[in-house]
C-alpha positions in Angstrom: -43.8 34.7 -8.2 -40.4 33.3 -7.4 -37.4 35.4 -7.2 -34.7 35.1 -8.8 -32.5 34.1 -6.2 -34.7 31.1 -5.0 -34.4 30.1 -9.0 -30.6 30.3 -9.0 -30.3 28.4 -5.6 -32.7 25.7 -6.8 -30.4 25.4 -9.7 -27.7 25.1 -7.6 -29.1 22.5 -5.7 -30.4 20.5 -8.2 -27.4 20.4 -9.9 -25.4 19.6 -6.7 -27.8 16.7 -6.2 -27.2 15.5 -9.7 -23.2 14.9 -9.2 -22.2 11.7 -7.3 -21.0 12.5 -3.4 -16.8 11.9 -3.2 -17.4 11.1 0.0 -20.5 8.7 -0.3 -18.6 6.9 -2.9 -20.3 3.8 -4.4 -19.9 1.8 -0.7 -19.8 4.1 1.7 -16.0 3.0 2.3 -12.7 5.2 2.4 -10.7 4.7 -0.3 -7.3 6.5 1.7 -4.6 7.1 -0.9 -4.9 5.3 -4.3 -3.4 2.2 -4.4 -0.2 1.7 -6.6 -0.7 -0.1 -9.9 -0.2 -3.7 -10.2 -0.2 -6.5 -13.0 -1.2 -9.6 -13.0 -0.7 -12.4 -11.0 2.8 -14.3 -11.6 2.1 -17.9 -13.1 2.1 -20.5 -10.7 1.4 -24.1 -10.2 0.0 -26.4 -7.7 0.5 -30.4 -6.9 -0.5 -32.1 -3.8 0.0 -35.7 -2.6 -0.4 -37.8 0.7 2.6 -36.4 1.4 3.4 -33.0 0.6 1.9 -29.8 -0.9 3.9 -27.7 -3.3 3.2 -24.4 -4.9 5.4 -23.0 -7.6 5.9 -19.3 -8.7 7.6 -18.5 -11.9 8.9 -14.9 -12.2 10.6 -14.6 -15.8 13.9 -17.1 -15.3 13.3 -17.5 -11.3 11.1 -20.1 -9.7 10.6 -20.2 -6.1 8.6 -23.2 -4.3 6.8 -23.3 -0.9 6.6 -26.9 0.4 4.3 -27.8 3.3 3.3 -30.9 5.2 0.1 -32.7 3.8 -0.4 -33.5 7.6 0.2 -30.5 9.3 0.8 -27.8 6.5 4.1 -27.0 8.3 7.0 -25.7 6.0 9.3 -28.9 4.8 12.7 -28.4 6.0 16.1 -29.8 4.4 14.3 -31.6 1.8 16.1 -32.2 -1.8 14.1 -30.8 -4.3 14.3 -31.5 -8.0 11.8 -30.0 -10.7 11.2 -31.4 -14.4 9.7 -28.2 -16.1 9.6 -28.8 -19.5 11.3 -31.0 -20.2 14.3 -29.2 -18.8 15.5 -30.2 -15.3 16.1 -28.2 -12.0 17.5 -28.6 -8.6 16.6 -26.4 -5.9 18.1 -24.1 -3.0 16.6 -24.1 -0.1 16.0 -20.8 0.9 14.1 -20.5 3.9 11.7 -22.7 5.5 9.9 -24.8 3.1 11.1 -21.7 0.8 12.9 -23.2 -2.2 14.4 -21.2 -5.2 16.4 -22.2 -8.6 16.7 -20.2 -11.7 15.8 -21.7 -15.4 18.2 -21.6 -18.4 15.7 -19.5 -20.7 11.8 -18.2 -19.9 9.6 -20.6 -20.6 7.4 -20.3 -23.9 3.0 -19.9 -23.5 1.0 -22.6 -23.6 0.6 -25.7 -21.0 3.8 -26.9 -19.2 3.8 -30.1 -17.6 5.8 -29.7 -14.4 7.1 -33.1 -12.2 8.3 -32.5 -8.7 10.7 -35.1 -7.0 11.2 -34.2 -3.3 13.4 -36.4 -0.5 12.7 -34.9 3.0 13.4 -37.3 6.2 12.0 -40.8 5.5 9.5 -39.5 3.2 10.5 -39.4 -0.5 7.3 -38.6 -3.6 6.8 -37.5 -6.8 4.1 -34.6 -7.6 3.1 -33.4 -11.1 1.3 -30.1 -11.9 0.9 -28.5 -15.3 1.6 -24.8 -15.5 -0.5 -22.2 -17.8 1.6 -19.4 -19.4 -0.5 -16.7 -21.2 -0.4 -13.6 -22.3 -0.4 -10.8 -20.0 -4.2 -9.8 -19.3 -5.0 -6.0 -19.5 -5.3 -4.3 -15.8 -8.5 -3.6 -14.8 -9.2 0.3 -13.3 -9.0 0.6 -10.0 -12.2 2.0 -9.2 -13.9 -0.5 -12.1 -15.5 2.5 -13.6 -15.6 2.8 -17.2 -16.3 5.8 -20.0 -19.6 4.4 -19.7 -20.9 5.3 -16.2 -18.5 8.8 -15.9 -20.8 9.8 -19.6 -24.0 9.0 -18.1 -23.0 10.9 -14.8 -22.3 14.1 -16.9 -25.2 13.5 -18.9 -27.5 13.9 -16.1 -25.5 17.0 -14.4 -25.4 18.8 -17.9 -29.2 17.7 -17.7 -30.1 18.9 -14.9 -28.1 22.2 -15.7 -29.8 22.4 -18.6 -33.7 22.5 -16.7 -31.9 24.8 -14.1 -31.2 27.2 -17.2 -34.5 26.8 -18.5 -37.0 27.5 -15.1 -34.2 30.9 -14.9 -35.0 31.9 -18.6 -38.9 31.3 -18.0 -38.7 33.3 -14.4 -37.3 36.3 -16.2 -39.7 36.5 -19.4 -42.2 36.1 -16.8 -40.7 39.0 -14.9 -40.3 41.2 -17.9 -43.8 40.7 -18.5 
């Protein structure tokens, strides 16, 4: 005959078992402190030539370009910088090594903007074009990537497992009474 306090540990334990461990935590990985919220990834653009490499980031009204050497992917220095975003056009500040920044008239409307790059620097002068793909914010993922979905079937099995635990304790004591 079991006792009744074997029963209610064996509950106990099953229903421990049943939970998911905080710290064995899907990888086995500490998470430290929750990261901060972000959103997604400011719009940007990309153009390349046997020259140069350009990378644009648009952030509302403000662009800022990073231009690096083809060669030797070392930031472009002093270089004149003119952008044709569209269809409206923009010279840029250098702001620090190969760290070039301007500010449009309005935000640019979604859809597919073509984007044209003129850039003088040294004896080199080229023209780059890109085209830029402005969409609607996406929804942020969770941070964890769990959804209602796996936290339901977790409680499912706990409230499961409860459940027998309840059932083997009811059975024990009818069995005792008797």
């Amino acid at each position: 005959m079991i006792s009744r306090h074997t029963l209610n540990a064996l509950a106990l334990v099953a229903a421990l078992c049943a939970m998911p461990a905080m710290a064995a935590d899907e990888h086995g990985h500490d998470h430290g402190p929750a990261a901060a919220p972000s959103g997604p990834a400011l719009p940007r653009f990309a153009a390349v030539s046997d020259a140069f490499e350009l990378v644009g980031v648009i952030d509302g009204k403000k662009l800022t370009l990073y231009l690096d050497s083809f060669e030797d992917n070392a930031p472009v220095r002093n270089a004149k910088v003119e952008l044709e975003i569209g269809g409206a056009k923009l010279a840029l500040a250098e702001r620090a090594d190969g760290e070039y920044e301007g500010t449009l008239a309005e935000a640019l409307a979604p859809g597919v903007v073509a984007v044209t790059a003129s850039v003088v620097a040294g004896g080199l002068s080229d023209l780059l074009a890109a085209d830029l793909d402005l969409h609607a914010a996406a929804p942020v993922a969770d941070v964890h990537g769990r959804d209602w979905r796996t936290v339901a079937a977790w409680t499912a099995g706990a409230l499961a497992v409860l459940g027998a635990g309840a059932v083997l304790r009811r059975r024990a004591r009818m069995g005792a009474a008797a």
